[in-house]
C-alpha positions in Angstrom: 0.0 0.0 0.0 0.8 3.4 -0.5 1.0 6.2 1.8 -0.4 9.2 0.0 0.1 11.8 2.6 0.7 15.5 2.6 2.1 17.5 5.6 2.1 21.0 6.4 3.0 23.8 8.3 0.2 25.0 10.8 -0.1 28.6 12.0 -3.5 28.2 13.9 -3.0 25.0 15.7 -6.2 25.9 18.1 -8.1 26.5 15.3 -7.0 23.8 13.1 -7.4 21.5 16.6 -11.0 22.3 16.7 -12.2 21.2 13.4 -10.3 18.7 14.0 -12.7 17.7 17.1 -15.7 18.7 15.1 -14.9 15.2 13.1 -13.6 12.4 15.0 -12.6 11.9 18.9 -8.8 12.4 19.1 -6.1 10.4 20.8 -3.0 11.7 22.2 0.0 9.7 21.9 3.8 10.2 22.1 6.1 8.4 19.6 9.2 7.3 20.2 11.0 6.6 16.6 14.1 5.4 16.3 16.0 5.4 12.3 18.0 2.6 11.4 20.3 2.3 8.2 24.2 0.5 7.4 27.1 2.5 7.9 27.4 3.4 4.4 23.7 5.0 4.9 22.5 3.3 1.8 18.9 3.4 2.3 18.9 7.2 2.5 20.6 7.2 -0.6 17.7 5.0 -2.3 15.2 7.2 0.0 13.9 4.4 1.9 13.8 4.6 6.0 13.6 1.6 8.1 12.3 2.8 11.9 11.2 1.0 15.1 8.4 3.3 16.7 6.9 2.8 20.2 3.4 4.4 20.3 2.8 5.5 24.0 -0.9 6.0 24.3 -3.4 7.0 27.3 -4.8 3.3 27.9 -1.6 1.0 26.0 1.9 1.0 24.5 2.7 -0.8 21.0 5.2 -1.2 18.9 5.4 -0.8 15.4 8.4 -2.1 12.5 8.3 0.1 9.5 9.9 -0.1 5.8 9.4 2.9 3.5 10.3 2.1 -0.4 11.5 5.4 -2.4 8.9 7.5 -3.0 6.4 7.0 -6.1 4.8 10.9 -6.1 8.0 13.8 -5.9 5.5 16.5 -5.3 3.7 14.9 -1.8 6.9 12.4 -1.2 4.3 9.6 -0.9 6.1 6.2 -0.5 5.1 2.5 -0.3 4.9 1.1 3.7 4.8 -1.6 5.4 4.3 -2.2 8.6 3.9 -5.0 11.5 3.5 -4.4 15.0 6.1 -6.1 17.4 5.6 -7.9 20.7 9.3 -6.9 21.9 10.7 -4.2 20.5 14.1 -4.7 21.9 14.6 -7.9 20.5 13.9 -6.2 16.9 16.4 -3.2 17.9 18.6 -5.7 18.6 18.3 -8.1 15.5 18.4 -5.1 13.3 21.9 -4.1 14.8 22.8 -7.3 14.2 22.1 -7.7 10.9 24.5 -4.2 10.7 22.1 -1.5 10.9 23.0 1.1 13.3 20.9 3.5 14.7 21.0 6.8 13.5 18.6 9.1 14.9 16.0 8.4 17.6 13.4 11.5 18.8 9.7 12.0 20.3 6.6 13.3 18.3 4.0 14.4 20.6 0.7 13.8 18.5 -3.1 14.0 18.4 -4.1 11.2 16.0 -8.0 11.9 14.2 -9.8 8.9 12.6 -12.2 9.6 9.9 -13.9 9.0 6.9 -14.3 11.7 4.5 -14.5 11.6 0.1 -15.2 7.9 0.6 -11.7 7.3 2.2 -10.4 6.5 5.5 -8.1 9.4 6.4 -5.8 9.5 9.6 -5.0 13.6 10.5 -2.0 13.8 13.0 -1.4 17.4 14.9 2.5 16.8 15.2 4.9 18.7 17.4 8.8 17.8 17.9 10.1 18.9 20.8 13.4 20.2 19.0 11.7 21.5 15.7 10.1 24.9 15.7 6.5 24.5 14.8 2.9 22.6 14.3 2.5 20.7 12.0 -0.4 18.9 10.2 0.0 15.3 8.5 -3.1 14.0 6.5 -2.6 10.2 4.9 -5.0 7.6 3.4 -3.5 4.2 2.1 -4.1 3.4 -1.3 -2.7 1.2 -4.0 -0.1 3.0 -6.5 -2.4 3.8 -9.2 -4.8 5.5 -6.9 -2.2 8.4 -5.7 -2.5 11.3 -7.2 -7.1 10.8 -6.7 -6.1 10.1 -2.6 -3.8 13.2 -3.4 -6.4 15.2 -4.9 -9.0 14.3 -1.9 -6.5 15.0 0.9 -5.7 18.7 -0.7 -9.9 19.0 -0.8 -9.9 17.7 3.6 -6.8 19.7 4.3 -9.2 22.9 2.9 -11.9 22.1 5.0 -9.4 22.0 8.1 -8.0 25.8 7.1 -4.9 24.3 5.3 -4.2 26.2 2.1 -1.5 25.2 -0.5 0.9 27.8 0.8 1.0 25.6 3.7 2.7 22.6 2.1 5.8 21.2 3.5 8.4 18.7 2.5 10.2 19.2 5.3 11.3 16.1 7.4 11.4 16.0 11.5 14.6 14.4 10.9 16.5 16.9 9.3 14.7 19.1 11.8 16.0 17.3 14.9 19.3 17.0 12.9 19.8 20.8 12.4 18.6 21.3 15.8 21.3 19.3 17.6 23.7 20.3 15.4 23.3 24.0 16.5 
């Protein structure tokens, strides 16, 4: 499946929080994400990211194993995932540095997650703030298969509308890079 998602920049999170509300019940829930890749950092080369997330939620904790292929839309960065949720996630953390990846970057998102169904699609909104990037920020995704893209695309833009999220919004930005810079200063 494929993650068509765009993210943006949000400059009235209370506003943008509130018609949030006015469609689903939200959860909060802090993500702990860890980036793996070889020494050589060949996935980021071929654009792909392998991460180990740990979802800490109000009633439960999970884990979740993720693989994102290179991306199949430029414009949104949309890329194939996959995902499976893991009993133990240091066992995985610890078969991945075996296997010679190595982590390298680990950092908190602090998110309100929205389930809903709008343009005949099940969308998931997340309110996102990093503690060491400047900023709210809005992701909306639906999963789809590759040839549906750039119609998911095309809905999302219409939701992300409705929520006060204009085009001039639009970010490619990534936390990583964010939390990179950040540390780096």
């Amino acid at each position: 499946m494929i993650e068509a998602e765009l993210k943006a920049r949000v400059h009235a999170p209370e506003e943008v929080l509130r018609r949030l509300d006015g469609l689903a019940v939200g959860r909060t829930e802090v993500y702990k994400d860890t980036y793996y890749d070889d020494p050589e950092g060949s996935l980021d080369r071929r654009d792909q990211e392998l991460r180990i997330r740990t979802v800490h939620g109000p009633d439960d904790t999970c884990s979740i194993l993720t693989f994102k292929d290179a991306k199949v839309d430029e414009a949104s960065g949309s890329k194939p995932e996959h995902e499976t949720h893991v009993t133990d996630p240091e066992a995985v953390h610890a078969m991945l540095r075996g296997m010679g990846y190595v982590p390298v970057i680990a950092f908190e998102k602090r998110c309100r997650n929205y389930e809903f169904e709008a343009r005949g699609r099940q969308m998931l909104a997340t309110l996102v703030r990093v503690p060491e990037v400047d900023g709210t920020f809005l992701e909306l995704e639906t999963l789809v298969e590759e040839h549906e893209v750039q119609g998911a695309l095309e809905d999302v833009r219409a939701v992300l509308l409705q929520l006060g999220i204009g085009a001039e919004d639009l970010t490619r930005e990534r936390y990583t890079d964010g939390v990179r810079a950040h540390r780096a200063a």
